[in-house]
VEXDRENTOR-202891 format. One line per field, with one value per residue (C-alpha): residue number from 1; chain; x, y, z. Coordinates in pm, whole numbers, plus 50000, padded with zeros to 5 digits. Layout:
% VEXDRENTOR-202891
resi	c(NUM:...)
chain	c(A:...)
x	c(X:...)
y	c(Y:...)
z	c(Z:...)
END
This chain:
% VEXDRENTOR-202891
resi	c(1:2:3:4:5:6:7:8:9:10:11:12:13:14:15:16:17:18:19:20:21:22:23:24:25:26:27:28:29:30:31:32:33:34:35:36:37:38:39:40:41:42:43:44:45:46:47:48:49:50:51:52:53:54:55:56:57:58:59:60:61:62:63:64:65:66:67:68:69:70:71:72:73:74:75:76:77:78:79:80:81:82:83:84:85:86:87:88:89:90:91:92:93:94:95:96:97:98:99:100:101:102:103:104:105:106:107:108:109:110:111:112:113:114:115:116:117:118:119:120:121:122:123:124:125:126:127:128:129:130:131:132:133:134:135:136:137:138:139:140:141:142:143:144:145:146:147:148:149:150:151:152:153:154:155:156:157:158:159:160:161:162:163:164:165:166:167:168:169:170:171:172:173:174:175:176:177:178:179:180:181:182:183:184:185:186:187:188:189:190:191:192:193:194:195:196:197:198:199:200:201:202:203:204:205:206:207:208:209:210:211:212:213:214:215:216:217:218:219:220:221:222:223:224:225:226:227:228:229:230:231:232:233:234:235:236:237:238:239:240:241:242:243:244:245:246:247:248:249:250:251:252:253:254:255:256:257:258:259:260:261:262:263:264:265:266:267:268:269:270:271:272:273:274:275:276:277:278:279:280:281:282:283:284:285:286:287:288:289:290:291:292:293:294:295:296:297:298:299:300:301:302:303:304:305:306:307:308:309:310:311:312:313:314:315:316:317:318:319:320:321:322:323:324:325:326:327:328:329:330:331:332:333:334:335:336:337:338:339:340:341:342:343:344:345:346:347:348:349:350:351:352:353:354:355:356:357:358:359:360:361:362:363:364:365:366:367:368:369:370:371:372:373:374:375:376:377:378:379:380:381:382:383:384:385:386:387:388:389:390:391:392:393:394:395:396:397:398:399:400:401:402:403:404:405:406:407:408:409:410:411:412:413:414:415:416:417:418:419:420:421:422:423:424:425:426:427:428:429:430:431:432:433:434:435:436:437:438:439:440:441:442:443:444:445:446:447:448:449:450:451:452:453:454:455:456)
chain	c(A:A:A:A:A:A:A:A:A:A:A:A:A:A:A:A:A:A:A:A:A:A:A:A:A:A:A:A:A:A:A:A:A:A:A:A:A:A:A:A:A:A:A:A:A:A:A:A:A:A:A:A:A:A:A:A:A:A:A:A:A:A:A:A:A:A:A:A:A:A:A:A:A:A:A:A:A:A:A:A:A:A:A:A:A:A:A:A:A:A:A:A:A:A:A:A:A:A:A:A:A:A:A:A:A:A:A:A:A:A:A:A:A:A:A:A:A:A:A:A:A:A:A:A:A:A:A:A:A:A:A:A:A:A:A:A:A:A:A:A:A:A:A:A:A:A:A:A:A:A:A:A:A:A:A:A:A:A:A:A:A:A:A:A:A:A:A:A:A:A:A:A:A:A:A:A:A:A:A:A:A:A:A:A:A:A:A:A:A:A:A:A:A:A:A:A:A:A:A:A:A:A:A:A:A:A:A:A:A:A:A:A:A:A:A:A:A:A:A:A:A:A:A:A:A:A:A:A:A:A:A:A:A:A:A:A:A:A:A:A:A:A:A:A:A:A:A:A:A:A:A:A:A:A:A:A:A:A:A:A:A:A:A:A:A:A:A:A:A:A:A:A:A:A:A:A:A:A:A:A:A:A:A:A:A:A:A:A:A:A:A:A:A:A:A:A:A:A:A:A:A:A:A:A:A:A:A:A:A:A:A:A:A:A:A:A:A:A:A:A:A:A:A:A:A:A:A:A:A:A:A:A:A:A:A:A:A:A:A:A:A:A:A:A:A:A:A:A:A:A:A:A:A:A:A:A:A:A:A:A:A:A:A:A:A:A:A:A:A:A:A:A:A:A:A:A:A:A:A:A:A:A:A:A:A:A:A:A:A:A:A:A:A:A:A:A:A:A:A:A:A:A:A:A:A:A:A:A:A:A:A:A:A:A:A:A:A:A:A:A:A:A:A:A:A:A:A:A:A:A:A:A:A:A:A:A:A:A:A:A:A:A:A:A:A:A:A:A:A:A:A:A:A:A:A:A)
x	c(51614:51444:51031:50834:50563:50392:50676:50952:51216:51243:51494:51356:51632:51664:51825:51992:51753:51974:51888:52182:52181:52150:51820:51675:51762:51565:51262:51298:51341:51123:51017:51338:51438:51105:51103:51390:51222:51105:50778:50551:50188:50288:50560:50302:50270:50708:50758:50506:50682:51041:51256:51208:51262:51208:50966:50980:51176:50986:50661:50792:50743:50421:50477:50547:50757:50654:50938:50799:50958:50817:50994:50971:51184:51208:50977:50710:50730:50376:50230:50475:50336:49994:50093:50239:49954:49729:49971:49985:49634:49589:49824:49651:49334:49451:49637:49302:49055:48885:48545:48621:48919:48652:48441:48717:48925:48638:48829:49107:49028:49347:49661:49714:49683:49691:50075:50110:50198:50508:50718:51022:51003:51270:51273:51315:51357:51181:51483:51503:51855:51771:51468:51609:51886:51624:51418:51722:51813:51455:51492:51792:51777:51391:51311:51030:50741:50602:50739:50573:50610:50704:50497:50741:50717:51057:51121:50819:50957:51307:51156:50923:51256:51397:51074:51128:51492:51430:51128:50962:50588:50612:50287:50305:50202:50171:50261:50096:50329:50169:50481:50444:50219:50346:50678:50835:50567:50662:50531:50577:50467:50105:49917:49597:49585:49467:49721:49802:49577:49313:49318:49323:49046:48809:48905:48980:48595:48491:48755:48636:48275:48375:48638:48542:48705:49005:49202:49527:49696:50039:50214:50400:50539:50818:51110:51056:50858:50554:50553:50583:50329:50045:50130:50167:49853:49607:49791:49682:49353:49236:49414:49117:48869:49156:49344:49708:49973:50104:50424:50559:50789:50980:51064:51302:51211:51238:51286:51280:51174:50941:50981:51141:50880:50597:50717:50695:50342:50249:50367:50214:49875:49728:49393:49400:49719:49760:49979:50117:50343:50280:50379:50547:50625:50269:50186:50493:50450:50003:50075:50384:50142:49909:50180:50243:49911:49911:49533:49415:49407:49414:49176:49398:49328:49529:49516:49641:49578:49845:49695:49680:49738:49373:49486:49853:49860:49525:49185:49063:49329:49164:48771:48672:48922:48870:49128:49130:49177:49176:48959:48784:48657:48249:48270:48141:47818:47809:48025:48003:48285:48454:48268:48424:48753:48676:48571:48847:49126:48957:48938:49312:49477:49217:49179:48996:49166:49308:49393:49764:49622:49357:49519:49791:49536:49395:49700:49737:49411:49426:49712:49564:49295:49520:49686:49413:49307:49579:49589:49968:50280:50454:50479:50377:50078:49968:50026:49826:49559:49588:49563:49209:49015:48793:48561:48660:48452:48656:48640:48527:48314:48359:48739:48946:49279:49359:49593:49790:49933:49857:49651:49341:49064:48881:48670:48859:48719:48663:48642:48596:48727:48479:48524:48578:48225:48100:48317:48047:48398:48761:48810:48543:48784:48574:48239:48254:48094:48204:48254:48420:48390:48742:48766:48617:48958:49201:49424:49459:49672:50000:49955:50198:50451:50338:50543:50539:50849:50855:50679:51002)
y	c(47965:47895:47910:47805:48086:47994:47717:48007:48064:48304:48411:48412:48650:48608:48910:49002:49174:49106:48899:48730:48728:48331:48365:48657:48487:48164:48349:48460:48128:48038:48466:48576:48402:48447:48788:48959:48728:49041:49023:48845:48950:49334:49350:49561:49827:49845:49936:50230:50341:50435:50168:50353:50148:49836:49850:49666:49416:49336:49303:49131:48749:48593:48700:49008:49070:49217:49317:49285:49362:49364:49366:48969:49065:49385:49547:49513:49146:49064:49328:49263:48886:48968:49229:48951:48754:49022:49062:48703:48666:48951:48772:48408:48587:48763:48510:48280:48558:48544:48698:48971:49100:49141:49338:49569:49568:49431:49434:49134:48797:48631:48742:49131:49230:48836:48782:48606:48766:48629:48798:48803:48857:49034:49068:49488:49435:49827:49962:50185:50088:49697:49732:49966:49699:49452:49626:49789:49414:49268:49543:49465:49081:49021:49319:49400:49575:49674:49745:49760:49696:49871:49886:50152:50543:50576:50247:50426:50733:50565:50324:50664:50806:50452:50422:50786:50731:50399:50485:50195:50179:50176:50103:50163:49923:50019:50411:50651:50964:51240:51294:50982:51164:51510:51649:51308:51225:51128:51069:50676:50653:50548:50542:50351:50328:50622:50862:51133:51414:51196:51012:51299:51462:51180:51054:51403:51517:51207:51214:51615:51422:51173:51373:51694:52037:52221:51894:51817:51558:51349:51187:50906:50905:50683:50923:50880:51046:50880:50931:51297:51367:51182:51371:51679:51582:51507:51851:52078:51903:51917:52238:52391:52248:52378:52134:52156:51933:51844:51660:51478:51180:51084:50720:50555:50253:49928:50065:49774:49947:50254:50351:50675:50817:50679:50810:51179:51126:50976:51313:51561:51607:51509:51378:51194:50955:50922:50625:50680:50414:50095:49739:49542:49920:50019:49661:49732:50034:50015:49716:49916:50211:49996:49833:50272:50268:50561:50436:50509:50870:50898:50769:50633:50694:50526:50787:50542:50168:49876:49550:49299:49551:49402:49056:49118:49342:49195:49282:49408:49690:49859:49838:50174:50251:50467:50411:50533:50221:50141:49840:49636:49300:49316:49573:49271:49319:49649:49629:49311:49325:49349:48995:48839:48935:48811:48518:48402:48573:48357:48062:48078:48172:48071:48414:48749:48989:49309:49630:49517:49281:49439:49749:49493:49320:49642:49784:49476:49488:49870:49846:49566:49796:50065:49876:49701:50038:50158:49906:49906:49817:50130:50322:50662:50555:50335:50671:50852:50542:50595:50979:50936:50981:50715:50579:50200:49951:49852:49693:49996:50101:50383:50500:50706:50806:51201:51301:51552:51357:51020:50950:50719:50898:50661:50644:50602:50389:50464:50179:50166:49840:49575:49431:49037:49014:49162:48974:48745:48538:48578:48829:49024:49276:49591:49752:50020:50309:50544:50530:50850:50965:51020:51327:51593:51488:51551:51835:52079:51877:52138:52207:51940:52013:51765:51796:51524:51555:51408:51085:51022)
z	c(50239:49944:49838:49545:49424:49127:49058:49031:49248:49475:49765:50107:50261:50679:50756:50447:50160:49856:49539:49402:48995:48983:49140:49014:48663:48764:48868:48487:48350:48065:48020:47927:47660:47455:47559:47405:47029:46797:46587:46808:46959:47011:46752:46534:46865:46925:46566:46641:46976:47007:47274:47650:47963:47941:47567:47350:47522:47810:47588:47327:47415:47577:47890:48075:48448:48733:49047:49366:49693:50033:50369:50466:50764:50991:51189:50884:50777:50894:50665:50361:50345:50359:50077:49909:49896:49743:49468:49400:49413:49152:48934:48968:48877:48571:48404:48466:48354:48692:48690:48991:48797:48483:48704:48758:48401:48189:47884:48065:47924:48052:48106:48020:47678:47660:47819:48095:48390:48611:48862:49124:49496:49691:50013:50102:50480:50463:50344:50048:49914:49905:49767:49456:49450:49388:49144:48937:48914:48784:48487:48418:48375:48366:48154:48436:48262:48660:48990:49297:49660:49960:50326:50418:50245:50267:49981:49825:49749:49644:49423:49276:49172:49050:48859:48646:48625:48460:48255:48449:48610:48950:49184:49553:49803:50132:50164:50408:50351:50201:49972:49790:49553:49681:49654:49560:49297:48960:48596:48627:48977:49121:49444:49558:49966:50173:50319:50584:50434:50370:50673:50938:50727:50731:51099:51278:51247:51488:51705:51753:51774:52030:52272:52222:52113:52268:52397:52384:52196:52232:51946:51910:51570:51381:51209:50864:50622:50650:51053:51005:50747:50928:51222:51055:50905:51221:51413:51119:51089:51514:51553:51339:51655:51915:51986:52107:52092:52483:52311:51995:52079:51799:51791:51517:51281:51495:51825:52081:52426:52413:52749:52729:52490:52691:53019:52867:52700:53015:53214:52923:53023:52720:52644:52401:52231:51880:51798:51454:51475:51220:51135:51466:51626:51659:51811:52077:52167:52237:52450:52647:52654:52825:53068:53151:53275:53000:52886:53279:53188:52810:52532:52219:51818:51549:51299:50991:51117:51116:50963:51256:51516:51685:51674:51761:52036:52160:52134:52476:52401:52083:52212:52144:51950:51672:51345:50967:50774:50370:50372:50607:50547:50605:50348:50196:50312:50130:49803:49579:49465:49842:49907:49589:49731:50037:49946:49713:49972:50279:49993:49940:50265:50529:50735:50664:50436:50601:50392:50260:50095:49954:49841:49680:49509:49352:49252:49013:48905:48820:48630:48414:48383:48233:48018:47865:47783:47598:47447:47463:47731:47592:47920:47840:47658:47969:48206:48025:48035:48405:48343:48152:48507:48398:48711:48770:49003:49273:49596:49794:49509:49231:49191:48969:48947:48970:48652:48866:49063:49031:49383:49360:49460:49665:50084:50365:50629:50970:51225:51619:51811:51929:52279:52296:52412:52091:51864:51622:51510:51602:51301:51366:51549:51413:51319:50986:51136:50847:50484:50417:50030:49916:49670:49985:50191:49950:49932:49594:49352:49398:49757:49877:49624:49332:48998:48797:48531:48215:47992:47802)
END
């Protein structure tokens, strides 16, 4: 099934992830035929760099590429669309000079470096191989300047190692693991969102707060790296305020029926449930919890929250509930720039913004940022942009990116569920009762493993 974005063509997969060649080259029409033209705009800049990745030929023409690829299927569909739109948002408001995006790269007057931006969509279904698949294929034929996209860690980390391998920029989406920008960092790769670490540190200190010391915990937590390292994450963190850990159920990606994991939480003894599960999983498994009667006895945190888990598994189940989140839309009432967002998001798409969005939207709008400040597309120079720690207005306020291993240093919000009764609209699903100051929750640069190889 096919979609128009922007008038390009794109491949809406339905159970299959791949991107044939004919499409991915008519999602390229009209950029790559001007691209691969020598002399123009930045033809001055290529003679001064030598040919890596993609430069010059992605930067030649009056345009530029960027790969996308979000699961549009699979247990995180919801959450790649509304990732989508932030990204395509970001890239209407570039190539327009919008003035929010000037607020955050003040040197963008339209476009970046004055190219148009375009871009392919692929649909990842959350798995790593389709999603490098996808992306080898937009730098291959569409001379992609950017990748980005990816809801799950595990296609985060892949496309980290496609990204150095190819000498290509490569911005994460959605990615919670810790080793996205620890052990599997990399030179060409970039983080915004909030992650395990910083999550457990700004959320464990109220749940400690609220339920007390010395409790025990159960975990429900999805097999992949980015289950793991949260969990790993909140045990380290509440162990230092005695807390024990009554059981860790280990569920895979996608499991249809939790019941087996939920009848051993619900005979650990624990206090207190922390549902690390995300996307569709995390919606399944609260409202099976609840079915369990596993709530009767046990209060539930959501250590790193699932956009639309309110709305989807219903909002009587998460009053109360406490969750680490990356945005939050009456932010707006706090950060000016949060309200523009807002604003133009609810403008375009009719509903409140949730995180993915957000944190798509910024990702775009940092990397113009970059770029416009090196002044280049010649990838090691725009790294090192990135590198330059310089303090950027942003959505939740002040942010900068960390040179060692490329994590934005930016708050983590904190958020407790509203019952119906309180509920001022049908999106107000939360009140902010934290705004948790970003570089005090992060770890030492090296102390998850962080070594980030090579610029050329």
């Amino acid at each position: 099934m096919k979609s128009e974005i922007f008038g390009r063509e794109i491949l809406k997969s339905s159970g299959n992830a791949s991107v044939s060649r004919r499409t991915l080259l008519q999602v390229g029409a009209g950029l790559f035929g001007s691209a691969l033209l020598p002399g123009t705009i930045n033809g001055a800049l290529a003679e001064e760099h030598p040919s890596i990745g993609t430069y010059p030929a992605g930067s030649s023409g009056s345009s530029v590429f960027i790969g996308i690829t979000v699961p549009r299927t699979g247990t995180y569909a919801l959450q790649g669309e509304d990732e989508l739109k932030g990204y395509e948002l970001a890239v209407e408001h570039i190539n327009s000079g919008n003035e929010l995006i000037k607020k955050i790269s003040p040197k963008t007057t339209k476009g970046v470096l004055g190219k148009e931006l375009k871009f392919g969509v692929a649909d990842s279904g959350a798995k790593p191989n389709e999603a490098v698949q996808a992306e080898q294929r937009f730098i291959s034929e569409n001379k992609a300047v950017l990748m980005t996209g990816s809801t799950s860690s595990a296609v985060a980390v892949a496309l980290n190692k496609l990204a150095q391998r190819e000498k290509v920029l490569y911005v994460a989406g959605i990615s919670g693991s810790n080793d996205t920008t620890g052990k599997d960092c990399v030179r060409y790769g970039f983080r915004q969102c909030f992650y395990g670490q910083t999550a457990a540190a700004a959320i464990g200190p109220i749940v400690v707060k609220n339920f007390g010391k010395g409790k025990k915990a159960a975990y429900l937590t999805p097999d992949y790296t980015y289950g793991h390292t949260v969990t790993k994450s909140m045990q380290d963190y509440l162990a230092t305020a005695g807390w024990t850990t009554a059981t860790n159920q280990v569920a895979p990606l996608g499991a249809p029926d939790y019941s087996s994991y939920l009848l051993n939480i619900a005979n650990s003894g624990a206090d207190v449930l922390l549902n690390v599960n995300w996307g569709h999983d995390a919606v399944l498994s609260t409202q099976q919890a609840k079915q369990f009667g596993i709530f009767d006895k046990m209060k539930l945190v959501v250590p790193y929250q699932t956009p639309f888990l309110a709305r989807e598994a219903g909002d009587s189940l998460l009053a109360g509930v406490y969750a680490a989140t990356d945005f939050w839309w009456t932010l707006e009432d706090k950060y000016p720039l949060a309200k523009m967002f807002v604003e133009a998001f609810e403008k375009k798409y009719g509903y409140k913004p949730e995180w993915g969005a957000n944190n798509a939207y910024m990702e775009f709008a940092l990397w113009a940022e970059a770029v416009e400040n090196a002044g280049t597309f010649y990838p090691p120079e725009v790294i090192k942009s990135y590198e330059a720690g310089r303090k950027i207005q942003s959505t939740v306020g002040e942010v900068y990116f960390r040179k060692e291993d490329h994590q934005l240093v930016r708050p983590v919000i904190i958020v407790k569920g509203k019952a119906p009764k309180d509920m001022k609209n049908k999106e107000d699903y939360y009140d902010v009762v934290e705004i948790v100051p970003g570089a005090g929750l992060m770890q030492k640069p090296d102390a998850f493993g962080c070594s980030l190889g090579d610029y050329t």
